[in-house]
N, C-alpha and C positions, 0 to 999 in steps of 0.2 A: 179542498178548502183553501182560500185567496187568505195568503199572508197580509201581515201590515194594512195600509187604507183598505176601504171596500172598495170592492169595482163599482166606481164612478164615473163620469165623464170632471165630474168637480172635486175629485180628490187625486191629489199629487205627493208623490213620495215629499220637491220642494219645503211643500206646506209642515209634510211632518218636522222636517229637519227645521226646520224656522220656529217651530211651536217650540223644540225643546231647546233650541238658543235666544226665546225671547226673557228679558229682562221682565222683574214683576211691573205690574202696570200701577202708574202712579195714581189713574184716577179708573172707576171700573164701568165711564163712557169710552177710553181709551181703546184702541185698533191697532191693527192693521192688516192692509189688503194686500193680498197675493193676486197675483194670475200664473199663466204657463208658463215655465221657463222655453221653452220649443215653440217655435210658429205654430198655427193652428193652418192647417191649409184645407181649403174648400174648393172643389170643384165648380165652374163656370155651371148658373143654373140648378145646382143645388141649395143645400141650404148649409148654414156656417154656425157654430156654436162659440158663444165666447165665455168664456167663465170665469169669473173671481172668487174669490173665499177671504172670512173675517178669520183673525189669527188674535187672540185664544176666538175660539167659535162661539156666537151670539146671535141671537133673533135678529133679522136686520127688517122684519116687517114693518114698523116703528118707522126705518131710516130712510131718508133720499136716496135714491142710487141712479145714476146718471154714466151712459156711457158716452163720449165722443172721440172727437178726430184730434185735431192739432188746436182748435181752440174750444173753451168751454160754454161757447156760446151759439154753438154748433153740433148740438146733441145729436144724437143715431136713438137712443133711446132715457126714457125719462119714468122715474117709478116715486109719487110724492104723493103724501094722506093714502097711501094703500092703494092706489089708483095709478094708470098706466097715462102718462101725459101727452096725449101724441099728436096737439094743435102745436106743441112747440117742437117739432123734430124739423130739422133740415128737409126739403122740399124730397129729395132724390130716398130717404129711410120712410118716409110716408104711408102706412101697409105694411111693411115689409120688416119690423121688427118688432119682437114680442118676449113678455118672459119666461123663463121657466121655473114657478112658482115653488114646487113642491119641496125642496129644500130649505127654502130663504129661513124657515125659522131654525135652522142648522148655521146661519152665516153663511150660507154656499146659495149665487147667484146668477144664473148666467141667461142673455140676451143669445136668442136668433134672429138670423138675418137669413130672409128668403128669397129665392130666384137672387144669387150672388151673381154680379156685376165685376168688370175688370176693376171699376171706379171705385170698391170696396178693399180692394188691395191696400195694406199698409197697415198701419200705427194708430193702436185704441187705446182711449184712456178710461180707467173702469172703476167711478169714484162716490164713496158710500160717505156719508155724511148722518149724525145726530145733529141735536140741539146744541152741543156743546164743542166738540170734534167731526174733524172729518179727514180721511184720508183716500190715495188712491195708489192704482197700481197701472204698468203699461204693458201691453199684450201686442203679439204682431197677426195678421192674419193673411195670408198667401195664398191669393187666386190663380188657379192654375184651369186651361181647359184644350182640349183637342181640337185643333180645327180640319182644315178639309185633305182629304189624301192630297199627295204632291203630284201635279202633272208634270209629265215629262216627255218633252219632243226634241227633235232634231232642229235646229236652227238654219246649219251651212256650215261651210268651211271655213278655218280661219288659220291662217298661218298654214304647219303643215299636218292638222287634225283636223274633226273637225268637234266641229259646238254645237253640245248638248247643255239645254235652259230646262231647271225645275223648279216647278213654283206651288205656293200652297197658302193660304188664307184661313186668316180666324182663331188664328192661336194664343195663347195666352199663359205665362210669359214671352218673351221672346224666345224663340224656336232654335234649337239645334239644327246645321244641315249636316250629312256627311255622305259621301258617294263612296260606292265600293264598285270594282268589278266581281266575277264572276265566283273567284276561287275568298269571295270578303275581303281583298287589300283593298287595304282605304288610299282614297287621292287628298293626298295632301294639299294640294295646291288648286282653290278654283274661287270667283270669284260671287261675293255673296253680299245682297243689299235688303234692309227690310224699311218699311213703314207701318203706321198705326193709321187704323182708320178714327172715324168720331167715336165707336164704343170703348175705342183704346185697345183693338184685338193688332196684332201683329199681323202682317201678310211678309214672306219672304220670296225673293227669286235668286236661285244660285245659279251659276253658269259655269260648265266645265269644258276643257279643249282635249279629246281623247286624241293621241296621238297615235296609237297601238293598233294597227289591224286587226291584230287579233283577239283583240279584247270583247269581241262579241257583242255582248250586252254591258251596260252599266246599269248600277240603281242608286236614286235618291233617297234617303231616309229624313226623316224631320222628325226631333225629338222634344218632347216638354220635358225641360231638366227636373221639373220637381214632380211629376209624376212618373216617370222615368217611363212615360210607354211613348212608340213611337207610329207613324205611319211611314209607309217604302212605296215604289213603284221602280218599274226598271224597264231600258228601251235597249231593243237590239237596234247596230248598227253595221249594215252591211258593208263590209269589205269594198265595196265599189264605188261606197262614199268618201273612203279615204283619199287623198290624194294620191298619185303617181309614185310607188314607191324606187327611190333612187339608187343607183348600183352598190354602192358604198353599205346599205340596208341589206344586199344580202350578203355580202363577205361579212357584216357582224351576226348575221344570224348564225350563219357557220361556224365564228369563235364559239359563239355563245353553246353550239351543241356541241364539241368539243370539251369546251369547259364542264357542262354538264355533264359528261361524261366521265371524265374525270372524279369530280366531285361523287359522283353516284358510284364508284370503285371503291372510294375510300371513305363512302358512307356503308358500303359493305363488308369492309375491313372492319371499320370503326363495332358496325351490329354482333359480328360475328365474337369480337370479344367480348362484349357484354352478354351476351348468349353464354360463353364460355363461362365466365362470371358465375351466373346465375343458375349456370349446371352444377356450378360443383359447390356452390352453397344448398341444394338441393340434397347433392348426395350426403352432403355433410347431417345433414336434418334426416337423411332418411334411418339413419342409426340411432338416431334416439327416439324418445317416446310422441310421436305423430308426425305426420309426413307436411311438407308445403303444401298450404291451399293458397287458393288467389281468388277472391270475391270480385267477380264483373260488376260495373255499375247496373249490369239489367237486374242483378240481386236486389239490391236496396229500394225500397219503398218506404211511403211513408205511411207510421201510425195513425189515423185518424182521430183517435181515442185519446194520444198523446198531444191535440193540439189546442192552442191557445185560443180564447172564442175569438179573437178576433182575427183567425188564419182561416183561408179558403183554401183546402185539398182541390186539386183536381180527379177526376173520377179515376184512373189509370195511378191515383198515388205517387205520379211521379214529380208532380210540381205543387209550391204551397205561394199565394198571394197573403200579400199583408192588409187586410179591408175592416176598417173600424166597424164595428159592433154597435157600439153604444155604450160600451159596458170596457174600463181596464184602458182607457187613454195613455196610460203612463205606465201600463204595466211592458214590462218585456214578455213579446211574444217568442215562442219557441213550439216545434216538434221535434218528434225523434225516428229512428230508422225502424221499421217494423221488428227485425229483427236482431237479436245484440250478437257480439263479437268476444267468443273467450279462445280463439286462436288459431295460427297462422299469419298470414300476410292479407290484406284488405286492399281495395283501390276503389275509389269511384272521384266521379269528376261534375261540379255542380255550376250551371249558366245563372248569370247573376246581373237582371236588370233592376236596377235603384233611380232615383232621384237625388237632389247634390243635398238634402238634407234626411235621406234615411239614414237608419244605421243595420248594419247587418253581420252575423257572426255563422260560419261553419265549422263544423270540427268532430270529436266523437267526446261525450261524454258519460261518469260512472249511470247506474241503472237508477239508485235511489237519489240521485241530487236534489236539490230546489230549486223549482220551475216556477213557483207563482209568484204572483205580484210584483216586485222589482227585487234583483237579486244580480250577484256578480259573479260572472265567470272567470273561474282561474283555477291552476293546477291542483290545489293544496284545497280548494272547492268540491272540484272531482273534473273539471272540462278542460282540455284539449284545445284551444280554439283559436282563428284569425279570422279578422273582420274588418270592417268599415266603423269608422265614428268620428263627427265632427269635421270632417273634411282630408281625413289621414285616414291609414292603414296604420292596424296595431294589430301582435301578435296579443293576447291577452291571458300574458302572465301576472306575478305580484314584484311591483307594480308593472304598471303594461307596457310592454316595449314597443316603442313607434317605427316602423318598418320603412323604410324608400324602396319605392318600387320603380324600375326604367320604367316599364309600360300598366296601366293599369288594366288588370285582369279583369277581363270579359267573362273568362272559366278558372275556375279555378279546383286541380286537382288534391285529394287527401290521401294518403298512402300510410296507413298502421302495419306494424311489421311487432303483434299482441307479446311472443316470445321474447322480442327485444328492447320491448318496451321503447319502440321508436313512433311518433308522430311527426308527420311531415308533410308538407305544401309546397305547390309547384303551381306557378302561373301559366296554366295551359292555351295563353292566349298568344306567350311570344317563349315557353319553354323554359322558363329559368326558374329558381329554386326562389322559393317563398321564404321559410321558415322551418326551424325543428325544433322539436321541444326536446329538453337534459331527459335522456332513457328514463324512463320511471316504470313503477312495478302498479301491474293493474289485474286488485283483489276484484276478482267479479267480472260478467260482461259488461263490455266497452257498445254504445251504440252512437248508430250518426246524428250528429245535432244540426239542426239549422234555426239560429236564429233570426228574427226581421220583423221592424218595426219603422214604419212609415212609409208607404209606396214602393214597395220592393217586391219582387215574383224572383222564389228562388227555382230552376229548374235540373231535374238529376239528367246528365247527359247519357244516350247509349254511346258505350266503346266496345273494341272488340280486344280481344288478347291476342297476343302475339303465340307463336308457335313452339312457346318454349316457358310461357304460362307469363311472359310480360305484358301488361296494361299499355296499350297502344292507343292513344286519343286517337278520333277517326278523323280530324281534323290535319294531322301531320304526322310526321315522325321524325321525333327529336332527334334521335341520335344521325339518321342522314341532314337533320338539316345545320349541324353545329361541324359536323362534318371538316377537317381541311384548315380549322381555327388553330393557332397555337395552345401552346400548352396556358390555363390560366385564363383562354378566354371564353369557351367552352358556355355552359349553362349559367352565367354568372347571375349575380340577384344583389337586393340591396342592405340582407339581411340573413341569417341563419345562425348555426349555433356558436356561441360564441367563441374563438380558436382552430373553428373549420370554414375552411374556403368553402363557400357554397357553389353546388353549380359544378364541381369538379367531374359529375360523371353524370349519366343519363338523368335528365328527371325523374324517372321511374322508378332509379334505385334508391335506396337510404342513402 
C-alpha cells in the first residue's frame, strides 16, 4: 500500500508540504499553482508531460489555463469555455499539444507535448486563471536524445604520435567525449569542438595524439549527461604507425621494468601482511559461536518482488534501470537484495551509471523499513546508506553528511562486517575509502539496498576472492597498487568516521 499522495504523475510530496503551510484564503476564488520542483526530462521524439496542481484543490474546469514560454502571448497550449484553443498556439505546438482531462476537476492539470523537439528545451509557464484571480507557476523541461555511434579513424602522424579523430552527430544536449585505452585509463588531454545544426542537435569531433606504442587500441565514448547512457567505438593502431622509436625510449623502458619490479616486491610484502591480518582475525572468530564467512558479489541478486514500479530488473537479477511508469513521479524508487544478511563479513561491489540530475543511494538496509512513496533514509530509520543528490556525494546520516571525493566513483564497493556492527564504502574506481558508519547493533537481517530515481542503471559487479577469503575487485588490486607510498598516504578518501584516518589500510578491511 503507497504512503502519503497517490501514485500520480500530478501528485508531489512539494504540494503536500505547501498545502499544510498555506495561510487561510481570504477569498474562496483564491489559489495557488504548484508545478515540479525537478526538471521534467523528455526524451528526443517521445512525448513530455507537464503538470500543475491548484493548492487548496478545486475544479479548475470553470478556469483558463494557459501554458507558455517566456512570454504570454506565446502559448504551447490554451484550455477556455471548456474547449481546447489551438488557432491561437504558436506556429511550431500546432498538433502537438493536448490535455490531460481526467483529473482537472481535482485541480490537477497537465499538458502533453508530442514528437519532442530540441526547440522544446527550457522554461514553461503554467497559468490557471477565474473571473476574479489568477495565478501561475514555472516548470523546466529537459530534452535529452542519443545520436549516432562515434566514428573513429586514424588521421596521420603528428608530432611524435600519431592522430586519432572521433566523431558523432545528433545528440542532444551537448555530448560528453572521453577516450580510454585498453586497461579504461582515461586521456586527459585531447582536443574537442562541437556545433548545432538547424534542429539544434549537437554534432561533436574530438581528436587525440596517442603517443604510446603500446597502447594498442583506444576507444571513444560520447555520453548524454542527463540520461547518463553512452555510445563507444574503439580503433587498433599498429605499432608501425607510430613514429621511429628513439634510443633514449628504451633505456626508460628498462628503468620503468626495474621500477616495476620493485614495486611488485613490496606490493607482495605489503599482501602478505594483510593476509597475516586477516588470519588471525579469523582464528580469533573461530572460538566463539560461528566461523567467518565472506559473501561474493555473484551471491547478491536482486528481488523482483521488492521493486519499485517504476524499476526494470534485468532477467539474470543482477542490474535494476530507473524507467518511469506513469505511475509515482516523485516517489523514491528502491530494491532490495534477494537474500538478507544476519552474519559474518559481506562484500559486493555495484557499477553506477547516472545522469548530472539523478539521484541515487546503496547501502544495506533493516528487513521491515518504509519503502513507499517518498521516505528518508538514515541510521535511526533502519538504512545504511551513501549516494548521490543534487550534485554532491552524501553519506546519509541524521542530518546528512556531505562527503568530498578525489575521484568520483564509477564503482562503488560495500563491506558489512554483521558481528561488528561495521558498515563501510570504498570507491573501487581509484581504491580509497568512502565512508563508515559509528558500529551499530543490527536486530534482524540486514539486506542490500539500491536506490535510483531519474536515469540511473545500477549494476552488481562479478568479483572474485582472494585466497585467503579477501574480496578482490577484478578490476585491480589495491594493496599492490598503493604499494611503496608513505606512511598516511595510502588509501586516503575525503571522508570517513569521524577521529579515524581513512584509507589507513587495504580498502577491503574495516
Amino acid at each position: 500500500m503507497e504512503h502519503g499522495c497517490r501514485p500520480s504523475l500530478l501528485c508531489s510530496l512539494p504540494s503536500l508540504l505547501l498545502l499544510a503551510q498555506l495561510p487561510t484564503w481570504g477569498s474562496a476564488d483564491e489559489f495557488q499553482v504548484i508545478g515540479p520542483s525537478e526538471p521534467i526530462v523528455a526524451e528526443l521524439g517521445g512525448d513530455a508531460i507537464l503538470p500543475c496542481s491548484l493548492v487548496p484543490a478545486m475544479n479548475a474546469e470553470d478556469m483558463e489555463l494557459r501554458w507558455f514560454r517566456t512570454k504570454f502571448s506565446e502559448p504551447v497550449f490554451i484550455y477556455r469555455n471548456h474547449q481546447e484553443q489551438n488557432r491561437e498556439l504558436m506556429p511550431q505546438y500546432a498538433g502537438r499539444t493536448s490535455l490531460l482531462r481526467e483529473l482537472l476537476t481535482q485541480g490537477q492539470a497537465a499538458v502533453r507535448i508530442q514528437n519532442v523537439q530540441a526547440s522544446d528545451n527550457g522554461m514553461y509557464v503554467c497559468f490557471f486563471k477565474t473571473r476574479s484571480y489568477y495565478e501561475e507557476a514555472t516548470l523546466e523541461l529537459q530534452v535529452a536524445g542519443l545520436g549516432s555511434a562515434p566514428q573513429v579513424h586514424i588521421e596521420g602522424l603528428e608530432q611524435d604520435g600519431v592522430r586519432v579523430v572521433c566523431k558523432a552527430s545528433g545528440w542532444f544536449p551537448k555530448p560528453q567525449v572521453q577516450w580510454t585505452d585498453l586497461s579504461g585509463k582515461k586521456f586527459l588531454e585531447f582536443s574537442e569542438a562541437h556545433a548545432q545544426d538547424a534542429a539544434g542537435l549537437f554534432s561533436v569531433e574530438a581528436a587525440l595524439v596517442v603517443r604510446d606504442s603500446s597502447a594498442g587500441s583506444v576507444s571513444c565514448s560520447v555520453l548524454n549527461p542527463i540520461l547518463g547512457q553512452e555510445k563507444a567505438m574503439a580503433v587498433s593502431i599498429p605499432e608501425p604507425f607510430f613514429p621511429q622509436a628513439s634510443p633514449w625510449k628504451a633505456a626508460f623502458a628498462g628503468s620503468l621494468t626495474v621500477l616495476g619490479l620493485l614495486l611488485f616486491g613490496a606490493g607482495c610484502f605489503t599482501r602478505r601482511e594483510l593476509s597475516a591480518k586477516l588470519q588471525e582475525r579469523q582464528k580469533q572468530e573461530k572460538s566463539g559461536p560461528g566461523l567467518l564467512q565472506t559473501l561474493s558479489a555473484g551471491t547478491v541478486t536482486l528481488h523482483p518482488g521488492s521493486a519499485h514500479v517504476n524499476l526494470l530488473i534485468s532477467p539474470e537479477k543482477k542490474s535494476v534501470t530507473w524507467m518511469y511508469s506513469g505511475l509515482g513521479w516523485y516517489h523514491t524508487c528502491s530494491v532490495l537484495g534477494l537474500e538478507g544478511i544476519t552474519s559474518g563479513r559481506c562484500y559486493w561491489d555495484v557499477e553506477i551509471r547516472c545522469g548530472a540530475f539523478s539521484k541515487w543511494a546503496v547501502g544495506v538496509c533493516r528487513e521491515h523499513v518504509q519503502r513507499t512513496g517518498t521516505y528518508t533514509e538514515s541510521p535511526d530509520k533502519g538504512f545504511w546508506v551513501v549516494g548521490w543528490y543534487h550534485g554532491s556525494y552524501f553519506a546519509w546520516t541524521k542530518p546528512r553528511k556531505a562527503l568530498s571525493l578525489r575521484q568520483h566513483p564509477c564503482r562503488v564497493g560495500i563491506f558489512l562486517d554483521y558481528s561488528e556492527g561495521d558498515v563501510s564504502f570504498y570507491n573501487m574506481t581509484d581504491g580509497s575509502h568512502i565512508f563508515s558508519f559509528p558500529k551499530a547493533s543490527f536486530p534482524g537481517a540486514l539486506f542490500p539496498y539500491f536506490m535510483l530515481r531519474r536515469n540511473v542503471s545500477l549494476n552488481i559487479c562479478p568479483t572474485e576472492r582472494g585466497s585467503e577469503g579477501l574480496p578482490v575487485p577484478l578490476s585491480k588490486s589495491p594493496s599492490l597498487e598503493e604499494a611503496g607510498r608513505p606512511p598516511g598516504e595510502g588509501l586516503s578518501s575525503g571522508s570517513g568516521v569521524d577521529g579515524a584516518p581513512p584509507g589507513a589500510e587495504s580498502p577491503l578491511l574495516p
